[in-house]
C-alpha positions as CSV (number, residue, x, y, z in Angstrom):
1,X,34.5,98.1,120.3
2,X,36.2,101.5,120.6
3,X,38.6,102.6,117.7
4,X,41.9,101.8,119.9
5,X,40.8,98.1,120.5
6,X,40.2,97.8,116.9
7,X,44.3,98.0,116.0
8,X,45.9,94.8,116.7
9,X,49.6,93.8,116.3
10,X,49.7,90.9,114.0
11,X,53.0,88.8,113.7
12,X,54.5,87.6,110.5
13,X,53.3,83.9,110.3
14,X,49.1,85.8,110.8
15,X,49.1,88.0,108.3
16,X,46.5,87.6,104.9
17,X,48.8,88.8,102.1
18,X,46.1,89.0,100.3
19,X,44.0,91.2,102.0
20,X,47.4,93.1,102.9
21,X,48.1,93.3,99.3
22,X,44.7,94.8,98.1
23,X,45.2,97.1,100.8
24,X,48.2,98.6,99.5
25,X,46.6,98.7,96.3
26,X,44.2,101.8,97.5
27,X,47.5,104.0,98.7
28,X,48.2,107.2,96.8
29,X,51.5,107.0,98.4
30,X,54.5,104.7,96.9
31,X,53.6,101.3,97.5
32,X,57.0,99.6,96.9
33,X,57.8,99.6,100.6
34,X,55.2,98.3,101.8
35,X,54.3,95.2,99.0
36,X,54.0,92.5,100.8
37,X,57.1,90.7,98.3
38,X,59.0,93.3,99.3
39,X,58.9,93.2,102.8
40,X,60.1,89.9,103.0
41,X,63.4,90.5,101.2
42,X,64.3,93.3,103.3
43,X,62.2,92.8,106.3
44,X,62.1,88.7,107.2
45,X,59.8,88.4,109.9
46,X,58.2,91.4,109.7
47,X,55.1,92.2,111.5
48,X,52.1,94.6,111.3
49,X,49.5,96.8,113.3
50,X,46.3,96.0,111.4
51,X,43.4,98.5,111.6
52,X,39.8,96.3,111.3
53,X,39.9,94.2,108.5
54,X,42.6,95.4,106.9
55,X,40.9,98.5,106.5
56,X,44.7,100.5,107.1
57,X,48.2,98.9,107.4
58,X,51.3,99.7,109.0
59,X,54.0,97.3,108.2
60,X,56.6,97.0,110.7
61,X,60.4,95.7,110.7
62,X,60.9,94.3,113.9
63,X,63.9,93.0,115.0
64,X,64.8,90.8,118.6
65,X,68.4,90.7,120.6
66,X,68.9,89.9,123.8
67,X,65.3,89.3,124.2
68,X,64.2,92.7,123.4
69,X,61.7,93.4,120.2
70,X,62.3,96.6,118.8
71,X,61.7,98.2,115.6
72,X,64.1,99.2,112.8
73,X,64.0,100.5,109.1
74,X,65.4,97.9,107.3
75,X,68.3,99.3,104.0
76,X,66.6,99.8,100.7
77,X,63.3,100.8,102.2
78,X,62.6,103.8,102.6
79,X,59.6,105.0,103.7
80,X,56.9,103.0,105.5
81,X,54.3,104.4,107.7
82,X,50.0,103.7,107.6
83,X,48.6,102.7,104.0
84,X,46.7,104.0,102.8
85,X,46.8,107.2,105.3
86,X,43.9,107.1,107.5
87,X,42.1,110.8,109.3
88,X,44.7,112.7,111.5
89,X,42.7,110.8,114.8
90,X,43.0,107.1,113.9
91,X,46.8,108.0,112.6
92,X,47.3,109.2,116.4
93,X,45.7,105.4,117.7
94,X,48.1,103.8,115.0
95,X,51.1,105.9,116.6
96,X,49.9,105.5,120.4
97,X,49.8,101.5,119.4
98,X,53.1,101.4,118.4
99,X,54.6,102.9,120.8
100,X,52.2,100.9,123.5
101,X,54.2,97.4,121.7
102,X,57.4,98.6,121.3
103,X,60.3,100.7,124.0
104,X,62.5,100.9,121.1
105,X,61.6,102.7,117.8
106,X,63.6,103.7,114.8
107,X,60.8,104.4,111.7
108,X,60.3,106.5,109.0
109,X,56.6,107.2,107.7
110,X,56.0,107.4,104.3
111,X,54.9,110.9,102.8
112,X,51.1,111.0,103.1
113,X,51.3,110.4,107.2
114,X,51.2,113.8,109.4
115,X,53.9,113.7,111.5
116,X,51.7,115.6,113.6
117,X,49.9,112.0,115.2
118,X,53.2,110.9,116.5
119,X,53.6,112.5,119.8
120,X,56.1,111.5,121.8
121,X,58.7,110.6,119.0
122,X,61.5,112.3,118.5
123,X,60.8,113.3,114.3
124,X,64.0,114.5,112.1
125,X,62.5,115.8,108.3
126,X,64.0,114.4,105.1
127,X,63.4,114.5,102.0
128,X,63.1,112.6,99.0
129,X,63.0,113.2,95.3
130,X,60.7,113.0,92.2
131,X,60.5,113.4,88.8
132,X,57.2,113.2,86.9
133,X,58.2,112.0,83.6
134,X,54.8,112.7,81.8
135,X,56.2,115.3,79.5
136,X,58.4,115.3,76.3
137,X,62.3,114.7,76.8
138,X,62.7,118.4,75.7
139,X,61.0,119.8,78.1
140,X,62.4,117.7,81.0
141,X,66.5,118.2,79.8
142,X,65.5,121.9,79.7
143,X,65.0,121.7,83.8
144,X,68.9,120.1,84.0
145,X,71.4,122.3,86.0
146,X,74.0,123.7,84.1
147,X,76.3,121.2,85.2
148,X,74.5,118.5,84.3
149,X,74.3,119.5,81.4
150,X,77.8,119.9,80.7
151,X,78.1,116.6,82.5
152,X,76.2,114.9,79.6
153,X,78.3,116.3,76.8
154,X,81.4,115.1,78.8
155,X,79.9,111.7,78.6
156,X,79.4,112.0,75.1
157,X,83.1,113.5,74.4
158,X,84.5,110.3,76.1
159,X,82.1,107.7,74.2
160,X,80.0,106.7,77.3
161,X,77.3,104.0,76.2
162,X,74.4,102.7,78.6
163,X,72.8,99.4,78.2
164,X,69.7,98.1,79.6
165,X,70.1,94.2,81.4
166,X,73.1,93.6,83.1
167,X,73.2,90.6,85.1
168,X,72.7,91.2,88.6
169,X,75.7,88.8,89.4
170,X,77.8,91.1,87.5
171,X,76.5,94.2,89.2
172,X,77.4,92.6,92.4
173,X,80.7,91.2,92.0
174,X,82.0,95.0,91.0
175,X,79.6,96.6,94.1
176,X,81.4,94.8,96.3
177,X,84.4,95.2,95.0
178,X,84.2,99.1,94.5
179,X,82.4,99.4,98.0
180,X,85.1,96.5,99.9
181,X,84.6,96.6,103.7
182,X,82.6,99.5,104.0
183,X,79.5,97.6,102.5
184,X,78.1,95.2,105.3
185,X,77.5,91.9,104.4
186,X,73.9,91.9,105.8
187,X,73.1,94.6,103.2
188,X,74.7,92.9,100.0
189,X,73.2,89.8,101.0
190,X,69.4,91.5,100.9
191,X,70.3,93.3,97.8
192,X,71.5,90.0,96.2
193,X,67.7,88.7,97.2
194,X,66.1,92.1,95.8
195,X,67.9,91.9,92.8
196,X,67.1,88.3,92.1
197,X,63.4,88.1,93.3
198,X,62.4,91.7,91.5
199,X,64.0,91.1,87.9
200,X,62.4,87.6,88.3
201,X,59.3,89.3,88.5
202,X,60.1,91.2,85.1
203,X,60.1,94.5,87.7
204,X,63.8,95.1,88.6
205,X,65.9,96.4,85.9
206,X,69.7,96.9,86.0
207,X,71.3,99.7,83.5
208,X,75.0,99.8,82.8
209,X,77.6,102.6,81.1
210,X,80.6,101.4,79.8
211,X,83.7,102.8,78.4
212,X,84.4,104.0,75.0
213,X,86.6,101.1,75.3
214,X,83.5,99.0,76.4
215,X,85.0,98.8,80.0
216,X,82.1,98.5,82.8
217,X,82.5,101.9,84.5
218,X,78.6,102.5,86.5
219,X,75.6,101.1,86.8
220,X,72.3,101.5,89.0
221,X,69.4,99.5,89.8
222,X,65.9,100.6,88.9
223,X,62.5,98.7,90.8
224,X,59.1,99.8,88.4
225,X,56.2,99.6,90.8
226,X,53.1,100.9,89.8
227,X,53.4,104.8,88.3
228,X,57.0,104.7,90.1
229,X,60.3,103.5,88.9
230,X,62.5,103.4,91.8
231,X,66.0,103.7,92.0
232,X,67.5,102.0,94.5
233,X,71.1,101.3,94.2
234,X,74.2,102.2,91.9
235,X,77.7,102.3,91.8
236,X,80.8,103.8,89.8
237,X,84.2,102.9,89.5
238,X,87.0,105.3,88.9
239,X,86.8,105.6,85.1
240,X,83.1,106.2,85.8
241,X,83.7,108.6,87.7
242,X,86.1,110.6,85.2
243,X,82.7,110.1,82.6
244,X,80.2,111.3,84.6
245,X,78.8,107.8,83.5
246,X,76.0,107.6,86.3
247,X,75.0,110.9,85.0
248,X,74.4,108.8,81.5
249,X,72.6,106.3,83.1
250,X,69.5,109.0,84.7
251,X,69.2,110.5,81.8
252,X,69.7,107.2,79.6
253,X,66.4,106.4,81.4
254,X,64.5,109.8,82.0
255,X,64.7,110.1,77.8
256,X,63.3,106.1,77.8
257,X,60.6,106.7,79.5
258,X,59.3,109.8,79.1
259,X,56.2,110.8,77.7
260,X,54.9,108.1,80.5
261,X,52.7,108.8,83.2
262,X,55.2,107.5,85.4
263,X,57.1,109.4,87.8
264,X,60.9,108.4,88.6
265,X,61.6,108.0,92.3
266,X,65.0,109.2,93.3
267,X,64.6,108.2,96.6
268,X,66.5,111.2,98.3
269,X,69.6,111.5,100.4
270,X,71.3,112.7,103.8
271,X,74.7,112.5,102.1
272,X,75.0,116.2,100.1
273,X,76.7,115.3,97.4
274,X,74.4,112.5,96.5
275,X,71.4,114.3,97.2
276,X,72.9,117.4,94.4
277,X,73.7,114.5,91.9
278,X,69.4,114.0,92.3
279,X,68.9,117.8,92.2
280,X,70.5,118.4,89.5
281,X,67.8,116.7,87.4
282,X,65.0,119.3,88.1
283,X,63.5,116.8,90.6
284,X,60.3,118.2,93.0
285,X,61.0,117.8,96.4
286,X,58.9,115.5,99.1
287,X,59.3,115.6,102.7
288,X,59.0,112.5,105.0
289,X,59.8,111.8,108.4
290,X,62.3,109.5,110.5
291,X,60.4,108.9,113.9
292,X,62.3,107.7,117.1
293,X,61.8,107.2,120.4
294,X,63.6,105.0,123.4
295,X,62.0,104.1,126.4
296,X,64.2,101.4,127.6
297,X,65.4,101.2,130.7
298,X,68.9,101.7,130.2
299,X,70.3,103.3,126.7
300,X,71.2,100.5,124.6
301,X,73.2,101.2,121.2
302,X,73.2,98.2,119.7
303,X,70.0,99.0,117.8
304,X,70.1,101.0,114.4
C-alpha cells in the first residue's frame, strides 16, 4: 500500500478516541486544539484524515450548507494542523488529501507543520504568543514594557484586587452584556459549553479583578493543558478599563505560577491593540499559518 492510500478521511461517529487521544499525547506542539474533549465543544461533528493506525492526526472542522462539506476553523481554536508533525513528504500527502476531500478550505496549522507541504493554498503568517514561566517572578516582571509597568502601579493606586474562581455564569452574564450584539450567539453558546465542560474537568479556571469598591470590572478565562495554560477569553467593563484591571489579572497569574515549568499561551492576535496588550509582557513570538483555498465552482461567501 503506497503512503497516499494509507491516509483516510474518517468521519466523526469512526473515530477511536482513544487511540486519537494517545496520539496527541506524543505532540511537542500545543495539544489543547486538538484533544479529542475539546473538539467536540467547539467542533461537533468533526472529522479527521488519519495516517495508518493513528500513527499522525489531523483533526478537521467540517461544516455542510446547502449540501456542500467544507472546512472551517471553528472560535476558540486556534491552531490545528498534523499531530504530531510527520517528515516534510508525508505532511505534503496529508495536504494533497485534504484538499483531494474538500473545494472549500479555511485552516490554520498548528506551529510545528511547514507551510511549505501545502501547495496550492493560499497561506497568510500569524503569530502567536508565549511565555515560559520557568523562572523567578523577578526575573519575568523585569521583561515588562515600561507601560506595563506603570499599568500595574495604576492598578495598585486604584485598589484593583484579582480573585481566582468566578463562576462561569457570572463571567457570562457580563460578556454578553459588555460585548451586546457584536458577540454571535453561536460563539457564546460554545464558550458556555467550554467553560462548563473544562472547569468540570478541574482544567478551566476563571480569574476576576474587582474594584476597590469590590465592583466586577475584568475577568479572563485560563484552560491548563499539559505544560500550557491557555488563555482563551476575557473581558472588561469600563471601570476596568480606567484600572488597567486585565493588566492585574496576567500578571495576577504570571507571579502564581511562576517558578513552573509551564509556559503561558497568549494565543496571539490580528487586532493590534490586543496583540501589544500580549507584547507588552515580554512574550516570545511563534509563527503559524492560516491556509485557504476555494475551488468551487462559483465563489460562495457564506463560508467563514
Amino acid at each position: 500500500m503506497s503512503k497516499v492510500q494509507q491516509i483516510r478521511l474518517i468521519r466523526n461517529q469512526e473515530i477511536d478516541y482513544n487511540k486519537w487521544d494517545e496520539c496527541i499525547n506524543k505532540s511537542l506542539s500545543g495539544k489543547l486544539y486538538a484533544r479529542s474533549w475539546f473538539l467536540d465543544l467547539v467542533a461537533e461533528g468533526w472529522e479527521a484524515l488519519v495516517y495508518e493506525d493513528y500513527k499522525f492526526i489531523m483533526p478537521l472542522p467540517v461544516k455542510s450548507k446547502w449540501g456542500i462539506r467544507y472546512v472551517s476553523q471553528p472560535a476558540y481554536c486556534q491552531q490545528a494542523g498534523i499531530y504530531p508533525t510527520p517528515d516534510i513528504e508525508i505532511q505534503k500527502q496529508f495536504a494533497a488529501q485534504l484538499k483531494q476531500e474538500f473545494r472549500l478550505i479555511n485552516y490554520q496549522i498548528n506551529v510545528e507543520n511547514d507551510v511549505v507541504a501545502f501547495e496550492g493554498f493560499q497561506k497568510t503568517e500569524k503569530i502567536n504568543y508565549i511565555l515560559h514561566l520557568n523562572n523567578s517572578y523577578e526575573n519575568i516582571f523585569s521583561n515588562y514594557l515600561k507601560h506595563t509597568k506603570r499599568n500595574l502601579k495604576s492598578c495598585q493606586r486604584f485598589n484593583v484586587s484579582v480573585i481566582k474562581g468566578l463562576l462561569h455564569h457570572e463571567y457570562l452574564k457580563e460578556k454578553e452584556l459588555i460585548a451586546g450584539p457584536s458577540y454571535k450567539k453561536s460563539e457564546y453558546t460554545v464558550l458556555n459549553r467550554l467553560m462548563a465542560q473544562s472547569i468540570a474537568k478541574g482544567k478551566g479556571v476563571i480569574y476576576a479583578a474587582f474594584t476597590g469598591e469590590n465592583n466586577l470590572c475584568a475577568a479572563a478565562f485560563y484552560v491548563f493543558d499539559g505544560d500550557r495554560i491557555y488563555y482563551l477569553n476575557s473581558f472588561s467593563n469600563e471601570q476596568g478599563k480606567k484600572n488597567m484591571a486585565t493588566y492585574a489579572i496576567m500578571d495576577h497569574v504570571i507571579n502564581e505560577y511562576s517558578e513552573n515549568d509551564l509556559i503561558l499561551d497568549f494565543e496571539g492576535s490580528v487586532i493590534e491593540s490586543i496583540a501589544w496588550f500580549f507584547r507588552s509582557f515580554g512574550p516570545l513570538a511563534e509563527k503559524y499559518f492560516y491556509i485557504y483555498s476555494n475551488r468551487l465552482p462559483v465563489v460562495r461567501m457564506f463560508m467563514k
